[in-house]
C-alpha positions in Angstrom: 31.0 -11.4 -132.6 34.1 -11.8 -134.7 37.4 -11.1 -133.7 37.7 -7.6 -135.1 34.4 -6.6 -132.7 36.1 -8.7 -129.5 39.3 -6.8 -130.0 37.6 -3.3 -129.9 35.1 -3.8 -127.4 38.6 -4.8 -125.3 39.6 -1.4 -126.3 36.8 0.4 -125.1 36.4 -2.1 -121.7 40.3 -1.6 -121.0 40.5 2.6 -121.9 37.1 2.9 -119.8 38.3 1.1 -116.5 42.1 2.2 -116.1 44.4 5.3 -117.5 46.3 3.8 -120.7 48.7 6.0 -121.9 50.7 4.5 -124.7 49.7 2.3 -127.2 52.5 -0.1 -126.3 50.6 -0.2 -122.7 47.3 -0.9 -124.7 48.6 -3.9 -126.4 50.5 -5.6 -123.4 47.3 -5.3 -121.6 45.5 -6.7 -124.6 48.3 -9.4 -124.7 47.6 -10.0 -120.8 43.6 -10.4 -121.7 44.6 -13.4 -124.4 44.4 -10.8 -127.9 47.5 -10.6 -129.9 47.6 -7.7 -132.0 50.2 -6.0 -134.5 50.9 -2.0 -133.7 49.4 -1.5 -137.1 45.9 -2.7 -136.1 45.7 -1.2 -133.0 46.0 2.1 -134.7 43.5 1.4 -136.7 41.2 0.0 -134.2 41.8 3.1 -132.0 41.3 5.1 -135.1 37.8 3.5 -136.0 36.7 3.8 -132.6 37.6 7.2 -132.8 39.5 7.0 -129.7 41.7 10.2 -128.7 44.4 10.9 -126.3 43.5 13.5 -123.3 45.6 15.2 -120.5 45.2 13.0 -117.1 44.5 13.8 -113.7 47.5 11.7 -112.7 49.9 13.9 -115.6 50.7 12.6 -118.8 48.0 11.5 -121.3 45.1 8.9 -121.4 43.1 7.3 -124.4 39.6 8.3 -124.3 36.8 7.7 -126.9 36.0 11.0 -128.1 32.2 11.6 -126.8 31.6 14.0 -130.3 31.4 10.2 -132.1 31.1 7.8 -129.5 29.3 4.5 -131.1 29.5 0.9 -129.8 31.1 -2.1 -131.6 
């Protein structure tokens, strides 16, 4: 698996076991899981992964990976 593939299967692992609500909150916990990653990339991982932002139970918003074109890395 390179990088690219670690990175957003992270992603997916981290937005499918906790509400994250910003991207900033996305990439500290990526930081906290040992991946670096510039803003730029993360918007195009979340982008590739086809990864959308939802209303949460809690309030606010939550990234979820749209189930129209859900696929795996």
């Amino acid at each position: 698996m390179n990088s690219k593939q670690a990175r957003q299967r992270k992603i997916l692992d981290l937005i499918s076991s906790r509400p994250v609500g910003t991207q900033e909150d996305l990439a500290e916990q990526l930081r906290l899981a040992g991946i670096e990653t510039a803003q730029s990339t993360l918007s195009k991982d979340l982008r590739e992964l086809a990864v959308v932002k939802v209303p949460s139970n809690e309030g606010g918003a939550r990234y979820v990976q749209s189930v129209t074109t859900r696929r795996s890395c």
